[in-house]
KOLMAR-417185 format. One record per residue (C-alpha): x, z, y; residue number from 1. Coordinates in nm, 4 decimals, decimal comma, m for minus. Layout:
> X	Z	Y	NUM
...
//
This chain:
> 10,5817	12,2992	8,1730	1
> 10,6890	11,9711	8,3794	2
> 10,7523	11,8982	8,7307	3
> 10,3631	11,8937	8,9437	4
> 10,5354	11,5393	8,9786	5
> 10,4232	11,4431	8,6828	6
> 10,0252	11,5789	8,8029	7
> 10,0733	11,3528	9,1364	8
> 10,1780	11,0523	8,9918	9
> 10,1721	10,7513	9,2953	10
> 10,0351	10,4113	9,1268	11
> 9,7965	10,1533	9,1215	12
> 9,4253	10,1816	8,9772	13
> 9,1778	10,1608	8,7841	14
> 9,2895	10,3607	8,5083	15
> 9,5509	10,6307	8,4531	16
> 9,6313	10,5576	8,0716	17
> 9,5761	10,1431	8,0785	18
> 9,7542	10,0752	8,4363	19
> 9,9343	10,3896	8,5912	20
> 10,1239	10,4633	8,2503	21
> 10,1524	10,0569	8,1176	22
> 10,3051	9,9978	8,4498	23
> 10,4859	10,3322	8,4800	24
> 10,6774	10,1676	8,1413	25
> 10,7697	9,8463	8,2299	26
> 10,9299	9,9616	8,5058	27
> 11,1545	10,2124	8,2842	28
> 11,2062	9,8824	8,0784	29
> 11,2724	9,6535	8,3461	30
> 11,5541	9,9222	8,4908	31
> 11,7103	9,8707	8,1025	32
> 11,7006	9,5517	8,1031	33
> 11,8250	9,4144	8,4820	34
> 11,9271	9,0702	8,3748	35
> 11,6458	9,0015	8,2200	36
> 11,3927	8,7309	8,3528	37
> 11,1473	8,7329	8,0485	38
> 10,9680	8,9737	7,9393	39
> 10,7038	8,9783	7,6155	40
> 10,4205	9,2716	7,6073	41
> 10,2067	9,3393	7,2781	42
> 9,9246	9,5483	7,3562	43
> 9,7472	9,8075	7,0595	44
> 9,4402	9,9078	6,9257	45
> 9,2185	10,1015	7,2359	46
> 9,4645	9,9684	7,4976	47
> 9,4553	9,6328	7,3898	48
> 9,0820	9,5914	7,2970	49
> 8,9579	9,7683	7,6917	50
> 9,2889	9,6503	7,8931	51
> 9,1180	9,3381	8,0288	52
> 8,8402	9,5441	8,1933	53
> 9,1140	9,7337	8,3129	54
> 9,3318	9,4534	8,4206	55
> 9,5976	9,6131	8,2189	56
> 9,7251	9,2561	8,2190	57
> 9,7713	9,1878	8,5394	58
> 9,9036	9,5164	8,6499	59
> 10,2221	9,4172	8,4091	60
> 10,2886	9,0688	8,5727	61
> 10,2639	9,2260	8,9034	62
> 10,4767	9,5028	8,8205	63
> 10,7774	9,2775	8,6383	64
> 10,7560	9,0081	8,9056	65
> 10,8883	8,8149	8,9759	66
> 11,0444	8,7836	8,6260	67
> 10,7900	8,5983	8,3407	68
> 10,5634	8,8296	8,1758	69
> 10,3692	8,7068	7,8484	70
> 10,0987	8,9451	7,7645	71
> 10,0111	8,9621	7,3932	72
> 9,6619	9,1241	7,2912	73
> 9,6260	9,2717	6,9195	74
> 9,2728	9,5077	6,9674	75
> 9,2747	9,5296	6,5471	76
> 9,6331	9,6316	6,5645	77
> 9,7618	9,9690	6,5975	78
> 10,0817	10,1631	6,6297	79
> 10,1075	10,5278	6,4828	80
> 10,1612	10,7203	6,7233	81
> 9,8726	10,6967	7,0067	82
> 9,5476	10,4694	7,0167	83
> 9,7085	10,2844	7,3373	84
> 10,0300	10,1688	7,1975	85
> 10,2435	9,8471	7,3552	86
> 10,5523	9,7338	7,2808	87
> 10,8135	9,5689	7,5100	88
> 11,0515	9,3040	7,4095	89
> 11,3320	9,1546	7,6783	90
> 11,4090	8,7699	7,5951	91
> 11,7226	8,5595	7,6541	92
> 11,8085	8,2534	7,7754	93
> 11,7391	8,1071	7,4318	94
> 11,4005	8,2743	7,4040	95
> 11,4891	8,5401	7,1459	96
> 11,4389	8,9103	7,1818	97
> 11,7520	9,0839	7,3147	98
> 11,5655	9,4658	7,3660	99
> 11,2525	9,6098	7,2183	100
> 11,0930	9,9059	7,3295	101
> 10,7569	10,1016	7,1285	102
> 10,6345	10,3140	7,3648	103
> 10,2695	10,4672	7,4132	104
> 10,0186	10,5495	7,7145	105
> 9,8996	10,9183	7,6558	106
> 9,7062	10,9676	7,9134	107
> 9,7313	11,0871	8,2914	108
> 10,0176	10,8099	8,3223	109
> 10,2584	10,9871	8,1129	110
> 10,4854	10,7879	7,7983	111
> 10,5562	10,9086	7,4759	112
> 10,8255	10,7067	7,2624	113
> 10,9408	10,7978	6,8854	114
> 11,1870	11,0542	7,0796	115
> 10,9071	11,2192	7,1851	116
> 10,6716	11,2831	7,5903	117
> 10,9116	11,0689	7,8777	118
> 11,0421	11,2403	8,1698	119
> 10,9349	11,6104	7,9840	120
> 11,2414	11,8429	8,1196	121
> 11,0811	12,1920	8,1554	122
> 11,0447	12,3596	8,4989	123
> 10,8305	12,6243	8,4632	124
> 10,9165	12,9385	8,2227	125
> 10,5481	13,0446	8,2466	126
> 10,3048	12,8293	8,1012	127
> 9,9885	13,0173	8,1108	128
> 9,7660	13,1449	8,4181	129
> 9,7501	13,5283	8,3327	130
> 10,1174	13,5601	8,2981	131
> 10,1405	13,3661	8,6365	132
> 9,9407	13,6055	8,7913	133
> 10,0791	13,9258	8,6422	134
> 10,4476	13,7578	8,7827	135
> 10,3423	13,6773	9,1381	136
> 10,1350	13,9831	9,1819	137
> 10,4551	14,1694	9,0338	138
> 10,7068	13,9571	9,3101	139
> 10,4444	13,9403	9,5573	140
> 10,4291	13,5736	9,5748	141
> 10,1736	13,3463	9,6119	142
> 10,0749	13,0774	9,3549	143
> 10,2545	12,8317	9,6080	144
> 10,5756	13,0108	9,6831	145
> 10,6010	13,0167	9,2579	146
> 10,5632	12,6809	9,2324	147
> 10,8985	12,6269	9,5248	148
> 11,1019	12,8987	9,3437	149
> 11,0623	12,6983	9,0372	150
> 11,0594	12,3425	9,1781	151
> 11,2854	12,3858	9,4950	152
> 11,2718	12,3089	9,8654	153
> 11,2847	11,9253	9,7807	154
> 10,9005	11,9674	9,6500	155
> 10,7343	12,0141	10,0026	156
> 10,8898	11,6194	10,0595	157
> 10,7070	11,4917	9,7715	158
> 10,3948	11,6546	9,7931	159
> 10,3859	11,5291	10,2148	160
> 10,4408	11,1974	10,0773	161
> 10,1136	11,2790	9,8144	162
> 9,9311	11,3774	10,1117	163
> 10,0268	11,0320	10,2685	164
> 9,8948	10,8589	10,0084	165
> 9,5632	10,9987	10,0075	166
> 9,5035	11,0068	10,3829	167
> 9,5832	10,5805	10,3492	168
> 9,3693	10,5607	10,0483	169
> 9,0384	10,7182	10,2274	170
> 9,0656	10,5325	10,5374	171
> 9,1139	10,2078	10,3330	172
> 8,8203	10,2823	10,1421	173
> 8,6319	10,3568	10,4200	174
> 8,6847	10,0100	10,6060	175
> 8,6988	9,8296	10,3294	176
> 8,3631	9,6324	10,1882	177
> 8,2160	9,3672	9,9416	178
> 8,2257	9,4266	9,6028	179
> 8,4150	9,5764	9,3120	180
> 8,5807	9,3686	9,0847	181
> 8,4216	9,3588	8,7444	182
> 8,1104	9,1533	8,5723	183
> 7,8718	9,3530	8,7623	184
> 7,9823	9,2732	9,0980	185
> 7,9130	9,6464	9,1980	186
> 7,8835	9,6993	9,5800	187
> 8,0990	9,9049	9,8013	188
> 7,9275	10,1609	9,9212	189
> 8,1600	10,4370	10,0674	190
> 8,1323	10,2944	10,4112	191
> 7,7918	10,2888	10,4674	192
> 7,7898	10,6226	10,3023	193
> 8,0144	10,7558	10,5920	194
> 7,8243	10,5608	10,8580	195
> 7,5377	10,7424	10,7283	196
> 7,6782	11,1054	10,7206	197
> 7,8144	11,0489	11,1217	198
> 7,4325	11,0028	11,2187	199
> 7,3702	11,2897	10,9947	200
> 7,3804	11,6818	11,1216	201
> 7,4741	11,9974	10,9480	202
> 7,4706	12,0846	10,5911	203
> 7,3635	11,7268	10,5173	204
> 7,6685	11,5447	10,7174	205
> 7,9172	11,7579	10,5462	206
> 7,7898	11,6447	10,2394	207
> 7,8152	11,3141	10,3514	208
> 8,1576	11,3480	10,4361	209
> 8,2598	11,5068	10,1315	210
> 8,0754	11,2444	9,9331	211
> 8,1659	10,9355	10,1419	212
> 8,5132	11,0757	10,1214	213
> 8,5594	11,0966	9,7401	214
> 8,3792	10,7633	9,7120	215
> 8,6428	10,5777	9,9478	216
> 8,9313	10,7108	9,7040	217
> 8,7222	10,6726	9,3931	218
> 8,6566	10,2372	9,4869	219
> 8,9774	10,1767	9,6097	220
> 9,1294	10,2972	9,2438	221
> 8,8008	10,0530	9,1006	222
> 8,9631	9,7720	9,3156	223
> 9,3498	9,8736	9,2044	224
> 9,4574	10,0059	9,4954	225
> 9,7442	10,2525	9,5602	226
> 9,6389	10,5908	9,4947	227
> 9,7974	10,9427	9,4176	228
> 9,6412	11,0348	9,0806	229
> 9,5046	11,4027	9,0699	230
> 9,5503	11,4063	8,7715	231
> 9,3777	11,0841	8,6788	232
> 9,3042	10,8005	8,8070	233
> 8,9102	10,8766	8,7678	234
> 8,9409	11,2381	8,9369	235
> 9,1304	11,0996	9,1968	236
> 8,8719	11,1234	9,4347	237
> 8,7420	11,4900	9,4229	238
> 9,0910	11,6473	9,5751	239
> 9,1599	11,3989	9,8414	240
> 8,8194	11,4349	9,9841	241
> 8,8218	11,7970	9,9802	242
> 9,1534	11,8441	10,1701	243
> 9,1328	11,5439	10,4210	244
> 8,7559	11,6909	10,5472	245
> 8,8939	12,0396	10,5352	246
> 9,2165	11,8614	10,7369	247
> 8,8913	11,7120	11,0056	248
> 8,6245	11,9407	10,9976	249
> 8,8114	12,2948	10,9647	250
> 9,1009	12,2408	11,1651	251
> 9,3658	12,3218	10,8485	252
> 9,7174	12,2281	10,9469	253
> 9,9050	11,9985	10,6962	254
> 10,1046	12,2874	10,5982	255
> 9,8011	12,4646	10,4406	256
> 9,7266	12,1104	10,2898	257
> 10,0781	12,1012	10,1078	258
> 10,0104	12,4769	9,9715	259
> 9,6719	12,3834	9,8842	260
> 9,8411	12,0576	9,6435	261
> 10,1156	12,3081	9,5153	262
> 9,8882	12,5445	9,3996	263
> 9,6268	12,2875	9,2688	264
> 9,9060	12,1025	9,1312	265
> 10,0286	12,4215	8,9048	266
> 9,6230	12,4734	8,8200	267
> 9,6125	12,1323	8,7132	268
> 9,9474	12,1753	8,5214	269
> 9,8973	12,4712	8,2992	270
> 9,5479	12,3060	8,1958	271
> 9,7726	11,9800	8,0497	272
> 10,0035	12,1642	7,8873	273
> 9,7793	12,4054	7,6996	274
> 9,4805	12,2026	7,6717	275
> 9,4594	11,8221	7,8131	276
> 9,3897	11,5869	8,1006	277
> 9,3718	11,2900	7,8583	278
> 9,0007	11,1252	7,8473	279
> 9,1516	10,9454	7,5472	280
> 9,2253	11,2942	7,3762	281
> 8,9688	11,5064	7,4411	282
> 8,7404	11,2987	7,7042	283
//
């Protein structure tokens, strides 16, 4: 199995497959190509035909700027490989393609190319929860303390920066207001949701909280904010919320919180590589 990096991606909403991956590429291409000031983008079949709901296009120019972007859409196109296909092409000075780059969005932000899943070195020897088990309760190890023997020290950094992220992303959603973007010009509502649960008492504010919580993370991906996905960009809400009130109302210390990620991190993990996390796959 891969790094829990690849569960706790860091990106920009709404969508884990048509902005978190898309963008997640043209940064790898971008890197290739650092001379470059032009770049061309053909969107594919599914990516192309829902990418401008998902402002797949203007996740691309933001992430190449300030170099030109020119987004190409071709919805009754598609590439073999994966329904959300795009290919990348660098231009010269004179306009004519210099690097070219077929590369697909396979859901939960990760690439595939013809040489096969990006960034896919295995970490973890054990790829299935019962042999997990039978191993830690062998070593006498936690889920957590498995997932730094196999990671290393360095994880604990990462996954305090995750926690960062989330914390930012719930208190922006809860002072932010107005409306989503979209046709429907959908309210905010997480702020008024949490206004509501601090007059509340009980059973019924923590279920405010919880709510108003997950509903802060959830519009601020809907807007394109920065989130940490978990492991989408639509689930993103349901971890965050659950840690930060447990982090407010039960007193647990942030190193509990990082344990808590590790382990739900290696959950999350053995369910993507023996099943899927992909609502294009098996949503």
């Amino acid at each position: 199995m891969q790094s829990i990096k690849e569960i706790y991606k860091i990106g920009y909403g709404p969508s884990s497959s048509h902005t978190i991956g898309p963008v997640r590429a043209a940064t790898f291409f971008q890197e290739r190509n650092p001379n470059c000031k032009k770049f061309r983008i053909i969107l594919y079949g599914s990516l192309a035909a829902t990418g401008v709901g998902h402002h797949t296009d203007l996740a691309l120019i933001k992430a190449l700027h300030p170099n030109e972007a020119e987004i190409i859409w071709k919805p009754e196109e598609s590439l073999p490989l994966h329904p959300n296909g795009l290919i990348f092409e660098a231009l010269n000075s004179e306009n004519n393609v210099s690097d070219t780059w077929e590369v697909y969005s396979i859901g939960g932000g990760d690439l595939k190319d013809i040489d096969g899943i990006i960034n896919n070195r295995k970490i973890y020897q054990i790829t299935n929860l019962t042999d997990i088990m039978a191993y830690c309760t062998r070593e006498g190890k936690t889920f957590w303390e498995y997932v730094e023997d196999s990671e290393g020290p360095e994880i604990w950094n990462f996954l305090a920066n995750v926690w960062d992220i989330m914390k930012d992303t719930i208190a922006r959603g809860l002072e932010n207001e107005g409306v989503l973007p979209g046709e429907i010009h959908l309210p905010r509502k997480a702020s008024n949701y949490y206004t509501k649960a601090l007059n509340s008492h009980g059973a019924i504010q923590n279920q405010g909280l919880l709510f108003a919580f997950a509903l802060a993370v959830s519009e601020e991906n809907a807007s394109g904010g920065k989130i940490a996905i978990a492991p989408t960009c639509g689930s993103s809400g349901v971890l965050p919320a659950i840690l930060f009130y447990l982090k407010r109302e039960e007193y647990i210390t942030d190193i509990k919180i990082l344990r808590a990620l590790a382990t739900a991190g290696l959950i999350g993990n053995i369910v993507k590589f023996n099943a899927s996390i992909s609502g294009a796959e098996v949503g």
